[in-house]
C-alpha positions in Angstrom: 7.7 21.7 4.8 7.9 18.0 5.3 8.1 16.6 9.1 11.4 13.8 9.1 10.5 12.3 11.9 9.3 10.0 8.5 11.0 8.6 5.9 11.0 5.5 3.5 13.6 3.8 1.0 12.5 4.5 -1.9 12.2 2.7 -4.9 16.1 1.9 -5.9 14.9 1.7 -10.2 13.9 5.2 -9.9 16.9 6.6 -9.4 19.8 5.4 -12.2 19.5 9.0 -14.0 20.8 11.8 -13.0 19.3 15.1 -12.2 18.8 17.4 -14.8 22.4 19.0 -16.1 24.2 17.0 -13.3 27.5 16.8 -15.5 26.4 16.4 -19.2 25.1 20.1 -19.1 28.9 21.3 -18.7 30.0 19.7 -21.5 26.6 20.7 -23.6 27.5 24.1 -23.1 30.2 23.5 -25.3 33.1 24.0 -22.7 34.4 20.1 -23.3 36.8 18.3 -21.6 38.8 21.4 -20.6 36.0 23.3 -18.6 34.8 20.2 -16.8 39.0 19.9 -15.5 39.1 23.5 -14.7 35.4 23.2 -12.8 37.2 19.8 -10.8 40.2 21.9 -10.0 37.6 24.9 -8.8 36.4 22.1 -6.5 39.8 20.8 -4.9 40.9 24.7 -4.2 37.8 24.5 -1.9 38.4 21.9 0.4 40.7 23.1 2.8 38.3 26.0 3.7 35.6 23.3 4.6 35.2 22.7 8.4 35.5 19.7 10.1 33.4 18.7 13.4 33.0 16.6 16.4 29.1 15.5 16.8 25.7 17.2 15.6 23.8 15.1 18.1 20.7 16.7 19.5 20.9 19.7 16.9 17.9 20.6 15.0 18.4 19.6 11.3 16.9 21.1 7.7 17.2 19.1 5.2 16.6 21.5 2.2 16.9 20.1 -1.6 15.9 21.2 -5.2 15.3 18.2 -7.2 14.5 18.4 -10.9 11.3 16.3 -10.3 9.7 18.7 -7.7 10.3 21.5 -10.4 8.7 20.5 -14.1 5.0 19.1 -15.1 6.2 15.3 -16.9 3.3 14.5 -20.0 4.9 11.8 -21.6 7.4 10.1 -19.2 8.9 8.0 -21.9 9.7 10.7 -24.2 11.5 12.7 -21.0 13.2 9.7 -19.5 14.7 9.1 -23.7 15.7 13.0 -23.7 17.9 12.2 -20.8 19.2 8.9 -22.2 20.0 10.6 -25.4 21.4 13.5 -23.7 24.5 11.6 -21.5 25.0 9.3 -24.5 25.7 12.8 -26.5 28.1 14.0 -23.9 29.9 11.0 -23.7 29.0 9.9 -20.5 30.3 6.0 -20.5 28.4 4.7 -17.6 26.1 1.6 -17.9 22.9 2.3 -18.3 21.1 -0.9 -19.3 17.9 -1.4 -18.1 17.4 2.0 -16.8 14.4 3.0 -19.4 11.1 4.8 -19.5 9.8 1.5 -17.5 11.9 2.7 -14.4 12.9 6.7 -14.5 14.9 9.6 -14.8 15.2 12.1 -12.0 12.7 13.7 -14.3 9.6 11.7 -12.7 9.6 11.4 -8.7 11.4 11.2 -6.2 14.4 12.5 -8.3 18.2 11.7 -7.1 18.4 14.8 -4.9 15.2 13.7 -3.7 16.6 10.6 -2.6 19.9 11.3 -1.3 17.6 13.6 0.9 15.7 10.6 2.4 19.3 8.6 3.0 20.3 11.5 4.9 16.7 12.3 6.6 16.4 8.8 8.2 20.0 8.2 9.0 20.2 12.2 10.5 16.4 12.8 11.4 15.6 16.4 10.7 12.7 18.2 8.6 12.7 18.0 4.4 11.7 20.8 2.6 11.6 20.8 -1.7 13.1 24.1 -2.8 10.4 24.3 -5.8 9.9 27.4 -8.2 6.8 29.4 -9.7 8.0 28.6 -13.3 9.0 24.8 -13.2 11.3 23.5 -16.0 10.8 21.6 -19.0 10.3 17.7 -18.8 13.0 17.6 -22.2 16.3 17.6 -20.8 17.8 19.7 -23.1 15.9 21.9 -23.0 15.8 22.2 -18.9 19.1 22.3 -19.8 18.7 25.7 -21.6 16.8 27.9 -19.4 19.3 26.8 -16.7 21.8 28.2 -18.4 20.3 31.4 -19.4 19.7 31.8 -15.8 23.1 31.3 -14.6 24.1 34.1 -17.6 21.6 36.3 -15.9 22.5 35.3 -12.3 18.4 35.4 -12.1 16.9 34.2 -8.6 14.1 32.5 -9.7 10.7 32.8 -7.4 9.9 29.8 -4.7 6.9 28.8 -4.4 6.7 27.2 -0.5 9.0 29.4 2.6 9.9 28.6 5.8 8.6 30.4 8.8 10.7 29.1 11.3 14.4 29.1 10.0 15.5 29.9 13.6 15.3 27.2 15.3 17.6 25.1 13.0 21.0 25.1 14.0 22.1 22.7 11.1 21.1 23.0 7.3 21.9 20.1 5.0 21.6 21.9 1.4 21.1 19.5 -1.6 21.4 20.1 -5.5 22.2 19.0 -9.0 25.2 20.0 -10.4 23.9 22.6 -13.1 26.5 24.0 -15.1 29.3 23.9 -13.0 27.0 25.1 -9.8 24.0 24.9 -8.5 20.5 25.9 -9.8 19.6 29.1 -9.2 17.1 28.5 -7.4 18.9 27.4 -5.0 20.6 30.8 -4.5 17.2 31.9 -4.0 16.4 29.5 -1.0 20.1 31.3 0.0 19.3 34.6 0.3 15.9 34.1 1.2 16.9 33.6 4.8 19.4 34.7 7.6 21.4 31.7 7.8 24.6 33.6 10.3 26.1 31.1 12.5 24.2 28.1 11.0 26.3 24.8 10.1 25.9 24.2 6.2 26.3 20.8 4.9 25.9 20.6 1.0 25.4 17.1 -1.0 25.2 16.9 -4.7 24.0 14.3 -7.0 26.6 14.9 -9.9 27.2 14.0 -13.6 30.8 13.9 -14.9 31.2 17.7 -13.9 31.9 16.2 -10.3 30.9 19.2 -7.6 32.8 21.6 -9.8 32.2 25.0 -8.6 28.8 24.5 -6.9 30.3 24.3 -3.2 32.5 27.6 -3.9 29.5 29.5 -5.1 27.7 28.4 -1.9 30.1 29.1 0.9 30.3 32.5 -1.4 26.6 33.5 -0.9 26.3 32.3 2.8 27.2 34.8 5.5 30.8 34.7 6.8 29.6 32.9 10.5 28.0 30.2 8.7 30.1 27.4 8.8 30.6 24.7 5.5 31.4 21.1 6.3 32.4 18.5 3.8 30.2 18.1 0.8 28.9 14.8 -0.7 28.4 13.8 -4.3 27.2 11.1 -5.9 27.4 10.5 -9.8 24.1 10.1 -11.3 24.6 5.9 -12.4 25.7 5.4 -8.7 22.4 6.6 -6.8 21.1 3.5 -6.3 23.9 2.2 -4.3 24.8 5.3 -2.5 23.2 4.8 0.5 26.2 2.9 2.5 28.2 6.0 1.7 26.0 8.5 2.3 25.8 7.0 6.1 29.7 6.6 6.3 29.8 10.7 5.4 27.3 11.4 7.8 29.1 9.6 10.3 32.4 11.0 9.5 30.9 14.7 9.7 29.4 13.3 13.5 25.9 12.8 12.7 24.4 9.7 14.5 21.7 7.7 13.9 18.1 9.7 14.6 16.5 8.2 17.1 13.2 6.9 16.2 11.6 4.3 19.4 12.4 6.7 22.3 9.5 7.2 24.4 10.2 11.2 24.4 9.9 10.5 20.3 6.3 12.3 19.6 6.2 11.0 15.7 7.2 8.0 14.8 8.9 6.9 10.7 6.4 5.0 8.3 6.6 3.7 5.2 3.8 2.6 2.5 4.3 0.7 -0.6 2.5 0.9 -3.3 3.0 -0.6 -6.4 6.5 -1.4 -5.6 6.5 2.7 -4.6 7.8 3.7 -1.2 5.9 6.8 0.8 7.3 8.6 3.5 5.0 9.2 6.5 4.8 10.7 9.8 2.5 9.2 12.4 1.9 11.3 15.3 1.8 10.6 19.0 -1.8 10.0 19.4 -4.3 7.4 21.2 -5.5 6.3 17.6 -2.0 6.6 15.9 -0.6 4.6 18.8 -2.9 2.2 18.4 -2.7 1.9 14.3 1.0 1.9 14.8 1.2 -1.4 17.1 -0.8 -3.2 14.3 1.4 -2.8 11.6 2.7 -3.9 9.3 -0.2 -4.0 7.6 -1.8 -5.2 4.6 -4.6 -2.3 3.3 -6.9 -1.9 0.4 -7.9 1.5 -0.8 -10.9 3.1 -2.8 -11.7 6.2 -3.6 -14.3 8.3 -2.2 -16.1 11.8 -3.1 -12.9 12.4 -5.6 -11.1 13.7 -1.8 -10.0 10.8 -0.1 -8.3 7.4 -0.9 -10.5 5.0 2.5 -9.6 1.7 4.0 -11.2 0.0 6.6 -9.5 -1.6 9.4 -9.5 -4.9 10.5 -9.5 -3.4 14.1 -11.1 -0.6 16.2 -8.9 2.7 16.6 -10.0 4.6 20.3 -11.3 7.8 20.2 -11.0 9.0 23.5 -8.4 11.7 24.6 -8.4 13.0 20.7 -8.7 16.5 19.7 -12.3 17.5 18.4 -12.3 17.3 14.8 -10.0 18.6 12.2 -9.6 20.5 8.7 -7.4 18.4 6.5 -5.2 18.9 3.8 -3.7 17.1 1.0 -1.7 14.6 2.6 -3.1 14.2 5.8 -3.7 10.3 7.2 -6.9 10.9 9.4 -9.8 8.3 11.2 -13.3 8.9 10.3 -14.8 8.0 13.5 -18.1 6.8 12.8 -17.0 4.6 10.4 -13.6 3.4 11.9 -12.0 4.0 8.3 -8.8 4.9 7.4 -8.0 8.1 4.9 -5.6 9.5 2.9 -6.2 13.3 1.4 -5.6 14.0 -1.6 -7.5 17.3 -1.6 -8.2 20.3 0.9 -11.6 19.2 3.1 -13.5 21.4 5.3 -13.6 20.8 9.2 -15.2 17.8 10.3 -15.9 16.8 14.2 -15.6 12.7 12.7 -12.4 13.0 11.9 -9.3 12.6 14.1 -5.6 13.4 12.7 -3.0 10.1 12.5 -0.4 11.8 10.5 1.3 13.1 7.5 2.5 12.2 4.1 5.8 13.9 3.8 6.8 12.3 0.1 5.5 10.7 -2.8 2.0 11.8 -2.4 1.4 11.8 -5.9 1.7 8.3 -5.8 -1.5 8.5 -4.1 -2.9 11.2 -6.4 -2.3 9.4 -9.3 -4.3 6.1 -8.3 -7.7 6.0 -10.0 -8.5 2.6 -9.7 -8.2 0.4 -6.5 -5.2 -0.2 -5.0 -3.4 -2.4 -2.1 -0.9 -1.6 -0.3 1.3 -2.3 2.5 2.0 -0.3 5.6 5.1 -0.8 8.0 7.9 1.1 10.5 10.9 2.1 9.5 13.1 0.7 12.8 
């Protein structure tokens, strides 16, 4: 699970396409225009059993989302980002698409839409992400995505998860994000569901949609939840608005009584980072320690990055971190920002390491760190706060 006491904007081109099926997979299905009215009229019966409320300030927040990107193995981004192209332009789906190619992305390649509308929501609400994500991830060719998700809805199947949460108690509030997947959600989202005991728990769904709208996805989740948990007003955004959605997003979460996270208090023990790279935005959480403290009042910062060992991207610092009143040593994991202390560098996992006494913990990568994977050559980038 992903700390959100980070976040970043990421990068608006990689976001135009939809998730996969989020409204051209109704109409694929062969149900046409009179389905997709029947699946909107699904959607308006529901909205006068969705609760209303006052303020969520204080509570503690989930941000839960399955995001087509988190769940298939891309080989040849151009060939997946045309097999979503080719796929709305099949259902009729008029929007304007120009410019959005293999050069930028569908929600095929990373973040994804859900993915995004996640990280609107995470900075503006605070909270913890977690990426529903399955054993068995999908096909990069839409269409064919398209098809297993289909034969999974036919078999009401719960696909298997691959990560779990072990501390669902202590959230009080669980915002529940999804494509729009034949007329509902993906199954695995049903799995994440049932998985846990979510009784008395405040539900909060968001959608990024095709031409399908919400249809019956909201109704099929108030169904599976408990009776106690209470549903508030869902959000969804069509796939061709998802780079300007974030205005609206905010205006939601502030009708629904969500304010503004609080990221400078002194009481604050993480503080919200972003890293671009390559025109990429990361997500990180830096912790509340001597060294973090320290690398935090220098920023922003301008950093170059090699590789070393085929474990860690490095940068050196312009400045001393202190070492004093750190924990001894750590055992990092992929996506951990530690200092090496006898060398004053800076590094970024991208594999498992044994424990080291050198190195002391700064913080986290919650998202994008295959960005960081990825690099094989050098790389600059910049580091700064999200105020």
């Amino acid at each position: 699970m992903r700390k959100a006491v980070s976040i970043l904007l990421l990068c608006s081109t990689l976001f135009a396409l939809s998730a996969c099926g989020t409204g051209g997979a109704e109409e694929s299905a062969g149900g046409g225009l009179k389905d997709t009215q029947e699946a909107l009229s699904e959607e308006s019966e529901i909205s006068e059993n969705i609760a209303k409320t006052e303020s969520y300030t204080g509570s503690n927040i989930l941000i839960a989302y399955f995001t087509w990107a988190d769940n298939t193995n891309v080989e040849d981004k151009d060939a997946a980002v045309q097999s979503a192209l080719s796929h709305y332009d099949s259902v009729g789906d008029s929007a304007d698409y120009d410019g959005v190619d293999a050069t930028t992305s569908a929600s095929v390649l990373p973040p994804g839409n859900t993915a995004q509308m996640a990280e609107w929501i995470w900075q503006r609400a605070g909270g913890d992400l977690f990426s529903i994500t399955v054993t068995e991830p999908y096909f990069s060719d839409y269409d064919e995505c398209l098809d297993r998700a289909a034969d999974e809805k036919a078999e009401n199947a719960r696909p298997e998860l691959v990560n779990h949460i072990d501390n669902m108690d202590d959230y009080d509030v669980v915002f529940l994000g999804f494509p729009n997947w034949w007329y509902t959600a993906p199954m695995a989202v049903f799995s994440f569901i049932e998985e846990y005991d979510l009784s008395g728990k405040t539900v909060v769904p968001f959608c990024a949609r095709g031409t399908g709208g919400l249809a019956a996805s909201v109704r099929d989740i108030t169904t599976a939840l408990p009776d106690s948990a209470e549903v508030l007003e869902p959000i969804g955004v069509y796939r061709a608005d998802i780079t300007s959605a974030e205005t609206a997003i905010n205006e939601w979460l502030d009708n629904l009584g969500f304010v503004v996270a609080e990221t400078n208090s002194e009481s604050v023990k993480e503080r919200k980072l972003r890293m671009i790279v390559d025109g990429q935005k990361i997500s990180i959480t830096l912790y509340d320690t001597p060294a973090a403290n320290a690398l935090y009042d220098m920023l922003p910062l301008d950093l170059n990055f090699e590789d070393f060992n085929g474990i860690e991207k490095i940068s050196y610092l312009s400045q001393e971190l202190p070492t004093e009143g750190e924990p001894d040593g750590c055992d990092p994991a992929v996506g951990d920002l530690c200092l090496y202390a006898p060398w004053g560098n800076f590094s970024i996992f991208y594999q498992d390491f044994q424990y080291s006494d050198s190195l002391i913990m700064l913080g986290h990568i919650d998202s994008g760190m295959d960005v960081i994977s990825e690099m094989e050559e050098d790389f600059r980038v910049t580091l700064e706060r999200v105020d």
